[in-house]
C-alpha positions in Angstrom: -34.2 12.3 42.5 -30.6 10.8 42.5 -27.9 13.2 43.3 -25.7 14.3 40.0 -22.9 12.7 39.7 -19.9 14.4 40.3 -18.8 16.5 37.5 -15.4 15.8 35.3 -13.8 19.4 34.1 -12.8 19.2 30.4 -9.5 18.1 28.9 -7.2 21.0 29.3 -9.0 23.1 32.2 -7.6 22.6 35.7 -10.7 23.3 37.8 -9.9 23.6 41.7 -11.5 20.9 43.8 -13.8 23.8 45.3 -14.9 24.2 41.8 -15.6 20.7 41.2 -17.7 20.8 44.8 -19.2 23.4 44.2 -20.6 22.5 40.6 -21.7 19.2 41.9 -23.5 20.9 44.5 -25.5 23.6 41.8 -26.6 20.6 39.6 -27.8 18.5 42.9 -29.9 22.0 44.0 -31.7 22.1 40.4 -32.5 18.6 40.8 -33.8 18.8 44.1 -35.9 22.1 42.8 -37.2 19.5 39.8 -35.8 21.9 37.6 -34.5 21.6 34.0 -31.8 24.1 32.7 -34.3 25.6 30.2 -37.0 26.6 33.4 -33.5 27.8 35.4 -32.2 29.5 32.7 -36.1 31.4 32.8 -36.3 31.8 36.5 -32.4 33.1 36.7 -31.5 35.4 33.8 -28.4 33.2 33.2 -28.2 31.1 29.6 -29.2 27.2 29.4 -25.2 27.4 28.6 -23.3 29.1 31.0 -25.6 27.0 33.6 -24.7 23.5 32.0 -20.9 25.1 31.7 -21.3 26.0 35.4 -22.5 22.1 36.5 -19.9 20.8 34.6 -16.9 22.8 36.7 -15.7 24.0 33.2 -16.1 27.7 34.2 -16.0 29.5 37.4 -19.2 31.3 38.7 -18.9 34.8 39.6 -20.7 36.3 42.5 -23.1 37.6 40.3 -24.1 34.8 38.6 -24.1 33.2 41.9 -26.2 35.6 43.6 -28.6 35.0 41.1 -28.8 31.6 41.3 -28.9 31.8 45.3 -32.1 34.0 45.2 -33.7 30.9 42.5 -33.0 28.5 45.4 -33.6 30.8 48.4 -30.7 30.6 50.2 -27.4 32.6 51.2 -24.3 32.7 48.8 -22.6 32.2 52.3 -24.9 28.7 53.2 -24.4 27.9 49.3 -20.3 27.6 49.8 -21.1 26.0 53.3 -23.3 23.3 51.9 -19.8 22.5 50.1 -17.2 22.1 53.3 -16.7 19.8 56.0 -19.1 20.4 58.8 -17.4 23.3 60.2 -15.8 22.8 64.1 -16.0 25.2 67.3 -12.7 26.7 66.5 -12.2 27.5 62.9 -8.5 27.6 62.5 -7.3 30.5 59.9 -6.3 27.9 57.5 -9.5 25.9 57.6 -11.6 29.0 56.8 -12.6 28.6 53.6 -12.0 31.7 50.7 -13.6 31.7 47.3 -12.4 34.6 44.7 -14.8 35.9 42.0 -13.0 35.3 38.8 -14.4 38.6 37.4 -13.7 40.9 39.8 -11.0 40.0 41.8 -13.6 39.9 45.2 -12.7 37.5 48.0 -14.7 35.8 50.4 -13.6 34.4 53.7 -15.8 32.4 55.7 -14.6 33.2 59.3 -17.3 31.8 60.8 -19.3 29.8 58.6 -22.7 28.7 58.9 -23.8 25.6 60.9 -26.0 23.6 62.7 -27.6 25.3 65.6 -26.1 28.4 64.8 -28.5 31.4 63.0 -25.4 33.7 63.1 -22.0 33.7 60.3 -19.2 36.2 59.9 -17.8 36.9 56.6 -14.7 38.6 55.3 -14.6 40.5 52.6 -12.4 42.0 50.2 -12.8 44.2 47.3 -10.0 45.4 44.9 -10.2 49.0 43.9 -12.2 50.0 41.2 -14.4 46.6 41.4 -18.1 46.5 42.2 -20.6 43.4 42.2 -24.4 44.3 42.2 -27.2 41.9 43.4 -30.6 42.6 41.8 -32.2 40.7 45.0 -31.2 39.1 48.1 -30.9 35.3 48.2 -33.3 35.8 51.5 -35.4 38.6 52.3 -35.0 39.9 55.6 -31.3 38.7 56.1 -30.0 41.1 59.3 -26.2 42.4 58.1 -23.8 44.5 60.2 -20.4 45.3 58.1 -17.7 46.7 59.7 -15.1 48.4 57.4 -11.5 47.4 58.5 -9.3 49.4 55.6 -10.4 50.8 52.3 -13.3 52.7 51.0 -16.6 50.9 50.0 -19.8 52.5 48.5 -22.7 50.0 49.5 -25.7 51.1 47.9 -29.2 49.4 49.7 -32.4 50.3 47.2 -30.4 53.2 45.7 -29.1 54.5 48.2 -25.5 54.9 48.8 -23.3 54.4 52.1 -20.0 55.8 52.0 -17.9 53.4 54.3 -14.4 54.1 55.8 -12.6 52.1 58.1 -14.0 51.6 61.5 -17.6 52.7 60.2 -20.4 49.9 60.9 -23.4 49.4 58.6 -26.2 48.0 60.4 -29.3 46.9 57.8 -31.8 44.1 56.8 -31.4 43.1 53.1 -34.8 43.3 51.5 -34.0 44.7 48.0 -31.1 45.3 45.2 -27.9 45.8 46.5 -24.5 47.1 45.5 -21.5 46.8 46.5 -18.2 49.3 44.9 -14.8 50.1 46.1 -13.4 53.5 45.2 -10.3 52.9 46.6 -8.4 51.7 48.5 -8.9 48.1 48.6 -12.1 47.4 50.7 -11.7 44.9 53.9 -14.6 44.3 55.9 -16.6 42.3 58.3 -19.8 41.1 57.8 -21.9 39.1 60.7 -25.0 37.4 58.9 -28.1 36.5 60.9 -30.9 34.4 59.4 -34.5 36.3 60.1 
């Protein structure tokens, strides 16, 4: 199939050239599934609009909505917003490490070390403002191997209902396999995350 062309925001919205990446990159990936937007709206949860709105970089995803699409393609949110940057060097300089927010909540996402070629490891920083909380209903990849290590805050991550009370300094070592969710109590949640691909 030929890769979608990339899309134009409407008149009037000021989408961020991330945005405009990484809706040309969602359209490419439902093309390359052979999917239409009525079978991805089926297999996602997510309406036929929202996903057309999404493709056409005239509304930001939010985590959830790309978590959901991530598990519909099999693959990490974190090699999603890779599959959208440079090919990543041996040192990745502060201000080359790329950070998406989630308009809804207010999460940010650093890719510290993002993923790459010969590499099955990432590291991810994260950070959630008080009171916000993102849920996945599945992981992108079954088996992914995570180890978060709180810097400040407080985070409840909750792994197939159960719930992990995280303070700074505390390390959570687990392999995604089912719903996850992840809340801030208060104070604003920092952490580390190193990803490795089963």
């Amino acid at each position: 199939m030929r890769d979608a062309p990339a899309p134009e925001p409407l008149p009037g919205t000021q989408a961020s050239d991330i945005d405009l990446r990484l809706a040309a990159r969602l359209a490419s990936l439902r093309q390359e599934h052979g999917l239409s937007l009525d079978a991805l709206a089926a297999s996602s949860g997510i309406s036929r609009a929202t996903l057309s709105r999404l493709e056409r970089a005239e509304t930001s995803p939010t985590a959830s909505l790309l978590g959901r699409l991530c598990t519909v393609y099999g693959r990490p949110m974190s090699r999603l917003l890779a599959e959208i940057e440079a090919d990543p060097a041996q040192v990745v300089r502060h201000d080359d490490q790329g950070v998406w927010v989630d308009p809804e909540t207010g999460f940010r996402r650093r890719g510290v070390s993002p993923p790459a070629r010969g590499f099955s490891a990432e590291l991810v920083l994260g950070t959630l403002p008080e009171g916000a909380a993102i849920a996945y209903a599945a992981p992108p990849v079954g088996g992914l191997e995570h180890h978060l290590w709180m810097l400040a805050g407080r985070l409840d991550l909750t792994l197939d209902g159960v719930t992990h009370a995280l303070s700074p300094g505390d390390c959570l070592r687990y392999q995604l396999a089912g719903a996850s969710r992840f809340s801030c109590p208060g104070p604003e949640a920092r952490y580390l995350i190193a990803i490795c691909r089963p």
